[in-house]
C-alpha atoms as one frame of an Amber mdcrd trajectory, in Angstrom:
protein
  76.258  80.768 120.438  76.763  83.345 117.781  74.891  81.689 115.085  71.918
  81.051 117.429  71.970  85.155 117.813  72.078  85.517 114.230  68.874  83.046
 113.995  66.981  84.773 116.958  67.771  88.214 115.567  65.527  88.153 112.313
  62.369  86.801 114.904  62.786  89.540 117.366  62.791  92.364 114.777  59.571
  90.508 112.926  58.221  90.285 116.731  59.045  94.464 116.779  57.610  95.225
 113.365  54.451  94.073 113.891  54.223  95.005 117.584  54.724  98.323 115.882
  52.236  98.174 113.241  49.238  96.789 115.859  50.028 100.657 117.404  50.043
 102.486 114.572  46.842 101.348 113.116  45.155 101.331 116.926  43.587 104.456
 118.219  45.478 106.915 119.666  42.651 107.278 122.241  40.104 104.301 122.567
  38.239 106.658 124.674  36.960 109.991 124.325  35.060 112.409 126.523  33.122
 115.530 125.362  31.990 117.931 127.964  29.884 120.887 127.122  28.526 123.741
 128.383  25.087 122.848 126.908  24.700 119.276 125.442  21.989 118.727 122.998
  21.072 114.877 122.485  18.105 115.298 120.453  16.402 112.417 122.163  15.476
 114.602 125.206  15.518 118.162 126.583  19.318 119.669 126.462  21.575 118.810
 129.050  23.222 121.824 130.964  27.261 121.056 132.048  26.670 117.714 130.381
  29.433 115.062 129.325  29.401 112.468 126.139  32.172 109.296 126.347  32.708
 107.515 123.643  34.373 103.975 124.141  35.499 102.226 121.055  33.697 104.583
 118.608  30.224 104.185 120.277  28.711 106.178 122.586  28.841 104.631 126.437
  27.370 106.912 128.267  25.605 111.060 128.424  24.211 112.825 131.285  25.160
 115.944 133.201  28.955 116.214 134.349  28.274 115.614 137.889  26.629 111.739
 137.246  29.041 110.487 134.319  31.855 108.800 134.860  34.824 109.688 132.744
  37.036 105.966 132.163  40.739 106.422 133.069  43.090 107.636 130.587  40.162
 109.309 128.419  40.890 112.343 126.233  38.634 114.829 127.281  37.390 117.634
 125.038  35.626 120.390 125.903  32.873 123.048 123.926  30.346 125.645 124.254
  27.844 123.297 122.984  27.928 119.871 121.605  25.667 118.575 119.310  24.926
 115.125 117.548  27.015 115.088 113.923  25.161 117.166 111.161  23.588 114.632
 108.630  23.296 115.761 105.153  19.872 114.295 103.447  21.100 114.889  99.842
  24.696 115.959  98.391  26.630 115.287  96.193  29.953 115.581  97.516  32.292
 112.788  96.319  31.152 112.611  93.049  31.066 116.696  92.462  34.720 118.061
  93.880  36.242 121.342  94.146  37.710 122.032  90.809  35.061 121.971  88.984
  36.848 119.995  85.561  35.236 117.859  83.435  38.177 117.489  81.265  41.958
 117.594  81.783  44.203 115.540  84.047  41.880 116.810  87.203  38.498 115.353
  86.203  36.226 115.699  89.258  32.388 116.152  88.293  30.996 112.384  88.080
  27.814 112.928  89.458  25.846 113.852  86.114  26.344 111.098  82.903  25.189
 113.320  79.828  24.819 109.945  77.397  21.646 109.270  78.162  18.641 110.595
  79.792  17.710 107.504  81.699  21.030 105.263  83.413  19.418 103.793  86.572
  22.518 101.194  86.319  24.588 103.692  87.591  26.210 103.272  90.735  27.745
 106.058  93.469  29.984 103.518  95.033  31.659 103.412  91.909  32.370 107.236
  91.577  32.657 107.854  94.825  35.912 109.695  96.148  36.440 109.727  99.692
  39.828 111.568  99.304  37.814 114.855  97.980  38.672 117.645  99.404  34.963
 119.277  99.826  34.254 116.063 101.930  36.401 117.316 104.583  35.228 120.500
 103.801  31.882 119.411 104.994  33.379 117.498 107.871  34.699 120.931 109.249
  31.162 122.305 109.192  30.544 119.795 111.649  28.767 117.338 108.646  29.766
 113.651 109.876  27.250 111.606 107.882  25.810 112.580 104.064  23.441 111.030
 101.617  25.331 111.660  98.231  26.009 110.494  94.596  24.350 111.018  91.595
  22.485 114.209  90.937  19.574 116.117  89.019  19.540 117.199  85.563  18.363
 113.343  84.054  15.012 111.924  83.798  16.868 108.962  85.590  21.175 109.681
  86.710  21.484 106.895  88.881  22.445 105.964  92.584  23.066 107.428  95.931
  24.802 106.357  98.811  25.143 106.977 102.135  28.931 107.416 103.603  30.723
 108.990 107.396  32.981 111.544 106.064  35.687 109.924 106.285  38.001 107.448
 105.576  40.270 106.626 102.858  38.353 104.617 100.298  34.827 104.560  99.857
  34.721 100.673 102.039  36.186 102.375 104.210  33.434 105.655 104.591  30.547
 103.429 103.422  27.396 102.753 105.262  25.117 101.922 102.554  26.037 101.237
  99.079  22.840 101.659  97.420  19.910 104.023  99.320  18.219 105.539  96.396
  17.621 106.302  92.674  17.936 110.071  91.591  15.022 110.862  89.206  13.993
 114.575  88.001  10.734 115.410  86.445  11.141 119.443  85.088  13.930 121.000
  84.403  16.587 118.977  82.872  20.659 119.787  82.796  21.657 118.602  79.636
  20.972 118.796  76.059  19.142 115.352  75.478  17.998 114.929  72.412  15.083
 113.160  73.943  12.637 114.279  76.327  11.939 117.345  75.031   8.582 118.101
  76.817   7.616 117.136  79.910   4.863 114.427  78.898   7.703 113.304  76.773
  10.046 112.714  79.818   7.027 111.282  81.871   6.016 108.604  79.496   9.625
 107.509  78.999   9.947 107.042  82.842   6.482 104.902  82.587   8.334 102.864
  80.299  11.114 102.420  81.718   8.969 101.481  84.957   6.591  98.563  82.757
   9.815  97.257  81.346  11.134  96.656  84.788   7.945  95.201  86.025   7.804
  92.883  83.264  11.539  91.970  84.069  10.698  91.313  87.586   8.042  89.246
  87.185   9.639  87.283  84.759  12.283  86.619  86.829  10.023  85.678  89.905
   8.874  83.109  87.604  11.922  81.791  86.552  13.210  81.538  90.624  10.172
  79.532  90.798  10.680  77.412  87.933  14.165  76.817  89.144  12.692  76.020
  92.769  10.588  73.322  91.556  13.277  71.899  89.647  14.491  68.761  91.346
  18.070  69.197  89.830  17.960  73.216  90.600  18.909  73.567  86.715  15.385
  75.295  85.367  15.828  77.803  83.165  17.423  81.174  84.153  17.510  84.549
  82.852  20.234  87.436  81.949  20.865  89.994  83.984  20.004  93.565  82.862
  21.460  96.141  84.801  18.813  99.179  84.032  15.776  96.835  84.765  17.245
  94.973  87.661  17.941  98.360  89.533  14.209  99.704  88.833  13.033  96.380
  89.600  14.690  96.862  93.017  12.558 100.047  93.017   9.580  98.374  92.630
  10.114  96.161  95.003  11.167  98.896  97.631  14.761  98.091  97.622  15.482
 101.287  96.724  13.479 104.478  97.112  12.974 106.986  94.868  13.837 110.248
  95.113  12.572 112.854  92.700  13.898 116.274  92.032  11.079 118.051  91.456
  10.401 121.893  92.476   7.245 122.995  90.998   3.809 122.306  92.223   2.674
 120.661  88.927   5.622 118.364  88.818   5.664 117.348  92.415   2.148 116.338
  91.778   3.462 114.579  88.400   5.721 112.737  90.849   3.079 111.624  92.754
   0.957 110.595  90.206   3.860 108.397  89.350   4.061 106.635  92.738   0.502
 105.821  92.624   0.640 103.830  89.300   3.545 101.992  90.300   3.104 102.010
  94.358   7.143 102.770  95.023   8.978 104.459  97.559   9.530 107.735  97.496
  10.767 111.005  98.471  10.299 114.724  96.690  14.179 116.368  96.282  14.150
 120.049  96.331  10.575 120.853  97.177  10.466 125.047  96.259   6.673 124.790
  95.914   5.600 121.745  98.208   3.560 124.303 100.210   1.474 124.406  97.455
   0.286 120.585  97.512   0.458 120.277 101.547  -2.864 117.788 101.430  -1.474
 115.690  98.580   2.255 115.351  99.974   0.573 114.453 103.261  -1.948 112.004
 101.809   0.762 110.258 100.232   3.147 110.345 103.149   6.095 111.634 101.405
   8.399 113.836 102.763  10.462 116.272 101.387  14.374 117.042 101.182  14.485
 120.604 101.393  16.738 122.883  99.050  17.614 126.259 100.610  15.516 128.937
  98.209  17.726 129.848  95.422  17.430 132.583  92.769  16.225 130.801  89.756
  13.378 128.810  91.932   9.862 130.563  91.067   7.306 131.259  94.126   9.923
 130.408  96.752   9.008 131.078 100.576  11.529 130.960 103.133   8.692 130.010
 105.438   8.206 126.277 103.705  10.010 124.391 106.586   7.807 126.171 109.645
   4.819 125.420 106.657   5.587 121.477 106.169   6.165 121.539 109.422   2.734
 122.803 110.931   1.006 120.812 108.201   2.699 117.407 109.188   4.551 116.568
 106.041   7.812 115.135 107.248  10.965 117.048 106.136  14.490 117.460 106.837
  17.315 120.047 105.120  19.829 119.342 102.696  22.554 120.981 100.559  22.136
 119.658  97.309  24.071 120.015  94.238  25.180 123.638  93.254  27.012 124.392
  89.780  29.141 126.703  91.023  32.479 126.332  93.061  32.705 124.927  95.427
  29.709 122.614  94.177  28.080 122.099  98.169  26.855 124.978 100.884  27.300
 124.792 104.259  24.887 122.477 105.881  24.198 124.728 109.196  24.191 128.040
 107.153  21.381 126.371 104.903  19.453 124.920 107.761  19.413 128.466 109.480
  17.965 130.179 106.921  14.348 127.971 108.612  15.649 129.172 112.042  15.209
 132.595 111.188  12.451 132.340 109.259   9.557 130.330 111.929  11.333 126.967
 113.104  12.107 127.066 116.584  16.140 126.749 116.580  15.784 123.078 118.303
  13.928 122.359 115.194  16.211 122.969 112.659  18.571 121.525 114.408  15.973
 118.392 114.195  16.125 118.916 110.620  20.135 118.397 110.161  20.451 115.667
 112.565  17.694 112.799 114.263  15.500 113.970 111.390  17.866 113.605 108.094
  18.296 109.974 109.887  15.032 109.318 110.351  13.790 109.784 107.000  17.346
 107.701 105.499  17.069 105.084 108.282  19.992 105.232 109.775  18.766 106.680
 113.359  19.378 103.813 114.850  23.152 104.586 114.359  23.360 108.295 113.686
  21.679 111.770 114.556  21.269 111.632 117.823  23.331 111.090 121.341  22.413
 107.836 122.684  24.289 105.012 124.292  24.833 102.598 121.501  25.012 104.560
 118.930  27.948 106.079 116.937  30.369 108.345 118.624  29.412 111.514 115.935
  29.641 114.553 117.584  30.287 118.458 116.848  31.859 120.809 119.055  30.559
 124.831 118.707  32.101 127.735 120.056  28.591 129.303 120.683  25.065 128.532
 119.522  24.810 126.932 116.001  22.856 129.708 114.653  24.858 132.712 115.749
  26.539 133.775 112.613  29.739 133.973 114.540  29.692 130.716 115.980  32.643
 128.185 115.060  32.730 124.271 114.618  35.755 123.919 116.558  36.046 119.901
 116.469  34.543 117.162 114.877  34.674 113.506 116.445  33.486 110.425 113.882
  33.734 107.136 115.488  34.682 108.320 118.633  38.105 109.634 116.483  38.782
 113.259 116.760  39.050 114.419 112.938  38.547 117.952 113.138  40.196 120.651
 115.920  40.748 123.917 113.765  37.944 126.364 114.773  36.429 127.555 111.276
């Protein structure tokens, strides 16, 4: 009998182990309820006393308090007002962090390559840092979603991405690896040798943009070729990183999106995406009021950058502008090169609120908008069954300065409880 304990023993405490593990890595709460005193969905009018549940990180239900159900054993949270998770159009976060080193043992600013002006090849998800402090920064602003990675200052620095924050690797956060290529046509951040002009930096771009049309063409042909073969063995060609990721933009993989602030460049830009008929999108914006007929004939919207000092002919009326001239829009934080490298997301967005958006508006801008124009609003930006369980929790209206986020939920998994 005693050796058939001492064979049972090492089972049972296997059996224990992993019952043990399946707990740990399972939710603490596989249902969540949010109850505010003012619910805004943005995918109807407001809801007064109204209540969100979340059931396995998506949203099962939201309606007023006194018609939702609220499942058994639910943790219930409750606000001031509730809003869908702020969605950042453009950052950089996770490839800019908080200390601000390019050298030394803490080397944190990945999101500008100084080697060469023009490294489509480049990747985000292969930079990306989902341990970075400013990302949870940014989560406790109430920003649950951000489109981030490389950033302005190169005819061409490279990818973008679009990530929850959150998460402990970058599978982990991802929820597209590749979304678009950063381009700027202006003002560049480095000391290339080459362009030194701006017609310079333009016709390298249209070269760049030939050579990948030739390359995708070419390899059309050869897929044919191959096709046609009986065997499958036709002829094949090499890969070539910089051409197959423009090709991709040609192709509208991937859209552009172009940094551009002043009137004759965002018409530059355009210009561009004529020629080539791509996808694209105008990153900054300062003067877009200026060309409201061409950015509207073209249908491309505009990522909006807060006015800053160095930006000529700003107008902190541009949003309530774009907006009463149709020209799609939404509000981002960019890429700052100062500590801590990111502003706050609601801050930015109420600088529009004050200045001739209506305040459900810019709230719009940070949330169903910023998903619209990525594509992701079938997931994110707004509070719909179905859909991700992203929500903020406020202390008081989002645009009072003294307001607080005072929780964050991603995934239906409460992150973020400090009031800040």
């Amino acid at each position: 009998m005693r050796q058939c304990n001492l064979i049972k023993r090492p089972l049972f405490v296997a059996l224990a182990l992993g019952a043990l593990a399946l707990l740990a890595s399972a939710p603490i709460h596989a249902q969540v309820a949010v109850r505010g005193d003012l619910v805004h969905t943005m995918s109807g009018e407001a809801i007064k006393d109204g209540v969100v549940v979340i059931e396995d990180g998506k949203i099962t239900a939201v309606g007023p308090a006194s018609r939702v159900r609220i499942p058994a054993g639910s943790r219930e949270l409750k606000a001031a007002v509730v809003t869908p998770g702020l969605v950042d159009v453009r950052s950089t976060l996770g490839l800019s962090g908080a200390y601000n080193s390019n050298v030394g043992p803490v080397r944190d600013q990945d999101q500008l390559e100084t080697s060469s002006p023009i490294q489509p090849e480049l990747r985000a998800l292969d930079a990306y840092n989902a341990r970075e402090e400013l990302i949870e920064y940014a989560r406790s602003f109430g920003v649950t979603t951000i489109h981030t990675g490389h950033g302005p200052g190169a005819l061409i620095s490279g990818q973008t991405l679009i990530a929850k924050t959150t998460g402990r690797s970058v599978e982990e956060a991802l929820i597209e690896p590749a979304k678009m290529l950063a381009v700027t046509i202006g003002r560049l951040d480095s000391d290339f040798k080459s362009p030194g002009t701006k017609a310079k930096g333009i016709a390298m771009l249209r070269g760049a943009l030939f050579g990948a049309r030739d390359y995708l063409d070419k390899h059309t042909e050869a897929a044919a070729k191959q096709t046609d073969d009986e065997d499958g063995d036709g002829p094949s060609m090499p890969r070539d990183l910089r051409k197959e990721t423009l090709a991709a933009v040609l192709s509208g993989e991937i859209t552009m999106m172009v940094n551009a602030n002043s009137a004759v460049d965002i018409v530059t830009a355009l210009r561009l995406q004529r020629e080539f008929d791509f996808k694209m999108v105008i990153d900054g914006g300062a003067e877009a009021y200026l060309v409201l007929d061409e950015l509207k004939a073209a249908r491309v919207p505009v990522f909006l950058h807060a006015p800053r000092a160095r930006v000529q002919n700003k107008n902190f009326e541009i949003a309530r502008i774009l907006r009463d001239a149709g020209v799609p829009f939404a509000v981002q934080t960019g890429h700052e090169a100062y500590v801590p490298k990111t502003r706050v997301l609601i801050f930015e967005v109420a600088h529009y609120a004050a200045h001739g958006l209506s305040a459900d508006e810019a709230l719009r801008s940070v949330t169903i908008d910023s998903a619209t124009l990525l594509g992701i609003d079938a997931r994110v930006g707004s509070l719909e069954t179905g859909k991700d369980g992203d929500l903020v929790l406020f202390s008081g209206d989002p645009f009072e300065y003294t307001t607080q986020v005072c929780g964050v939920v991603i995934d239906g998994k409460v992150l973020n409880e400090t009031c800040r």
